[in-house]
C-alpha positions as CSV (number, residue, x, y, z in Angstrom):
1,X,-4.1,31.7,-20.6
2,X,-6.1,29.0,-21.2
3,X,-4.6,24.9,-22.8
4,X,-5.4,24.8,-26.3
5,X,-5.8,21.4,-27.7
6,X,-5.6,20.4,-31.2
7,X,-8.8,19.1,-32.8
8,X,-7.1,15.6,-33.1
9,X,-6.2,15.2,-29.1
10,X,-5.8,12.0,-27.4
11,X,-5.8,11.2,-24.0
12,X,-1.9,11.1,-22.8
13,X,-0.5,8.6,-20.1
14,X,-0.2,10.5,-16.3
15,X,3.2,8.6,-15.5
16,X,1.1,6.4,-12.6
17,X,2.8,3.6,-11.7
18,X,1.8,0.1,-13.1
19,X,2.7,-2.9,-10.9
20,X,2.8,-6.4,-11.5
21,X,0.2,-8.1,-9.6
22,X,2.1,-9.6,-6.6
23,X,2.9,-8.6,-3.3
24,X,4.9,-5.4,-2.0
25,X,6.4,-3.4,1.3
26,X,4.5,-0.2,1.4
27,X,3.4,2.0,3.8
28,X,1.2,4.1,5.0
29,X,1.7,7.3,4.3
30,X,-2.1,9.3,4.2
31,X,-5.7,8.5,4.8
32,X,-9.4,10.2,4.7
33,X,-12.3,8.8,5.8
34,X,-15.2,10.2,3.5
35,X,-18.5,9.2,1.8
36,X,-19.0,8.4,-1.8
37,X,-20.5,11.8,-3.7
38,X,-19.9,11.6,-6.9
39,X,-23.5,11.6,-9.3
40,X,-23.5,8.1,-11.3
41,X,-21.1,6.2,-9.1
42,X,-22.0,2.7,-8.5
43,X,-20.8,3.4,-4.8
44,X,-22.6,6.2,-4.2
45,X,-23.3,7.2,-0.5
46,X,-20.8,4.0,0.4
47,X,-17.9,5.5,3.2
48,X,-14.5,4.4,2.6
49,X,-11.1,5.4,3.4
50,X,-9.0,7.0,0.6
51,X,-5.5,5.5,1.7
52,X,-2.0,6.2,0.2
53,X,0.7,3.9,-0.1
54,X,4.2,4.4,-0.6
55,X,6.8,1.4,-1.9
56,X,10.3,1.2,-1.4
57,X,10.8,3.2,-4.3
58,X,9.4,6.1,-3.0
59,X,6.2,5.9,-5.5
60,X,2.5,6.0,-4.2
61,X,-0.9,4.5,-5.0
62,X,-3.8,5.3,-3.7
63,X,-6.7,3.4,-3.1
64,X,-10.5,3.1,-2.1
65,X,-10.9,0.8,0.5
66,X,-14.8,0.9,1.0
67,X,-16.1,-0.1,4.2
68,X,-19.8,0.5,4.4
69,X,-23.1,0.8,1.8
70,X,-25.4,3.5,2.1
71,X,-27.5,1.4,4.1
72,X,-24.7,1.0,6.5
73,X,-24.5,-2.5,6.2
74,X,-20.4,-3.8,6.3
75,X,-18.8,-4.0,2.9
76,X,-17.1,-7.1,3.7
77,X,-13.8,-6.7,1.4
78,X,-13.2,-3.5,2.6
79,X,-13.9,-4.6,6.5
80,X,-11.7,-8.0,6.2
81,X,-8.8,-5.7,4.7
82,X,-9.0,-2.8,7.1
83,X,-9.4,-5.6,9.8
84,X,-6.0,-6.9,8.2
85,X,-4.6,-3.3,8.8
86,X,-5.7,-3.9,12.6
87,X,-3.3,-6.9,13.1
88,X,-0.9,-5.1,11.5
89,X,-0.5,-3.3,14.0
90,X,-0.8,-5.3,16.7
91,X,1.7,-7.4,15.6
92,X,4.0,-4.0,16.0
93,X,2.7,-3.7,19.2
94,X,3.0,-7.4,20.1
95,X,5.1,-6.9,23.2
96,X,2.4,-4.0,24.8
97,X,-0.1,-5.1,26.5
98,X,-2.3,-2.0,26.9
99,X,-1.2,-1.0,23.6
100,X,-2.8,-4.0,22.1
101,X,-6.0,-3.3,24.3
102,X,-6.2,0.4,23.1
103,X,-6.0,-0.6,19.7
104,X,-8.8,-3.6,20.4
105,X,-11.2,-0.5,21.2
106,X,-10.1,1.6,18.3
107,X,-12.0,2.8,15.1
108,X,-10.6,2.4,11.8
109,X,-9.0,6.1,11.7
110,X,-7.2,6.1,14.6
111,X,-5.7,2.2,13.5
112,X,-4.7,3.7,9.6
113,X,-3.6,7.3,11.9
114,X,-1.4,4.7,14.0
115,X,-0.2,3.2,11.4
116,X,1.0,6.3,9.5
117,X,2.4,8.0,12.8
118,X,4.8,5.2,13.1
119,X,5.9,4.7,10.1
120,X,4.7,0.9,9.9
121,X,5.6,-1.2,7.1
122,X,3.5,-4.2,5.8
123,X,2.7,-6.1,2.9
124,X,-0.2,-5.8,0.4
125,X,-1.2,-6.7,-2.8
126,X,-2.1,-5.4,-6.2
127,X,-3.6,-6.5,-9.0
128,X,-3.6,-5.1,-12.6
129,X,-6.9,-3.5,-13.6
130,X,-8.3,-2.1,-17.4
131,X,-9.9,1.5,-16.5
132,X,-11.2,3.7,-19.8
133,X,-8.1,1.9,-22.1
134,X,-5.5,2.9,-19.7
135,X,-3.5,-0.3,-17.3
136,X,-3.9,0.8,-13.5
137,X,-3.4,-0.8,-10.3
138,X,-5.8,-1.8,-7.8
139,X,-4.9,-3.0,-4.0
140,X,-6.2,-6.2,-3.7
141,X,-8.7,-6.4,-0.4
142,X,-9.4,-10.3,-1.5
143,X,-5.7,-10.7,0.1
144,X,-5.0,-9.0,3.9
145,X,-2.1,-6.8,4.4
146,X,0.1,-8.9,6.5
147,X,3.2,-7.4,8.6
148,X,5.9,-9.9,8.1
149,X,7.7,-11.5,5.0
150,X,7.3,-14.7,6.6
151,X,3.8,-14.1,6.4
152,X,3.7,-12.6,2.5
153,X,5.6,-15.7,1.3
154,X,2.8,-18.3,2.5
155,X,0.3,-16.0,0.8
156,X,2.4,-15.8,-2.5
157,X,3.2,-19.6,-2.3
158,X,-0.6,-19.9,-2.2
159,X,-1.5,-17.8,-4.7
160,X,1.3,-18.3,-6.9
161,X,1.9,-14.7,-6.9
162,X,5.3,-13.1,-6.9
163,X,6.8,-10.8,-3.4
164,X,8.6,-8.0,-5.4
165,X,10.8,-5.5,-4.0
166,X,10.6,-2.0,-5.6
167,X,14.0,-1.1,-3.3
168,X,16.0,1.3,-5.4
169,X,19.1,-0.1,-6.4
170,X,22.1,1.6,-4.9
171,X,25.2,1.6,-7.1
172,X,27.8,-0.2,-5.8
173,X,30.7,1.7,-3.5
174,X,34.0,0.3,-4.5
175,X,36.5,1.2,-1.9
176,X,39.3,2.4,-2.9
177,X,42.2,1.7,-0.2
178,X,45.8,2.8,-0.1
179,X,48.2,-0.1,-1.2
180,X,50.3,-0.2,1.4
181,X,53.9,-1.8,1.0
182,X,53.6,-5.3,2.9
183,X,56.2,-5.7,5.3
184,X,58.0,-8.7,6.5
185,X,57.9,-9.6,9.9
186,X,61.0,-11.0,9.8
């Protein structure tokens, strides 16, 4: 049984998540290395890595991060921000000697792999894009992912961007004790 779509169909919104630009905790959460197929792309035959991100709020984004042209010369947004990603996660590993020289002589999927395995949060940015009519949001590679809050507040300062949270708001418990007759000491 096929869709059937009346002759006056519009497009309808897909529920992605629009963000403020600004800077967020996210993680890693997924990440494929592949080359750029698609007929009429203007990054055709460029390589990137198709990354997902999760916020505090449990949504994702993914994103392009391209890393090389089809001449395999460096894409240099793409290489600064994955490059980013690498300090990342040395800055996790900051206390580890030979883990900091392991990941000195890693490529860029087993960095992104680490950095999913271990759950590793960090913040990037986003910025508000037009595609086709529709709002979407872009990760911003013009600003590297940086691992501490410290860190994301110097870049927002500079930038006059905002750090938002995305944490779900937890209703608040109220406690409910048993009144208890004082007694005197007396």
């Amino acid at each position: 049984m096929g869709l059937k779509l009346p002759k006056d169909a519009t497009r309808k919104r897909t529920g992605g998540m629009v963000l403020e630009d600004g800077l967020y905790l996210v993680k890693l959460t997924s990440q494929e290395d592949k080359k750029d197929e698609k007929e009429g792309s203007k990054r055709k035959g460029y390589s990137f890595h198709n990354m997902k991100f999760t916020f505090e709020n449990k949504k994702g984004l993914f994103a392009r991060v391209y890393y090389l042209n089809e001449e395999g010369d460096i894409d240099p947004a793409g290489y600064n921000f994955i490059l980013s990603l690498r300090e990342v996660l040395n800055a996790y590993y900051a206390d580890d000697p030979n883990m900091l020289a392991k990941i000195l002589e890693s490529d860029s999927n087993k960095i992104l792999n680490a950095l999913i395995k271990h759950k590793i949060p960090f913040y990037i940015a986003t910025k508000k894009g037009i595609y086709n009519g529709d709002d979407i949001t872009n990760v911003n590679t013009y600003v590297d992912a940086v691992a501490t809050l410290s860190e994301a507040e110097e870049i927002a300062e500079k930038l006059k961007l905002p750090i938002t949270s995305l944490k779900p708001v937890e209703k608040e418990q109220v406690a409910v004790e048993d009144e208890e007759e004082e007694e005197d000491d007396l």
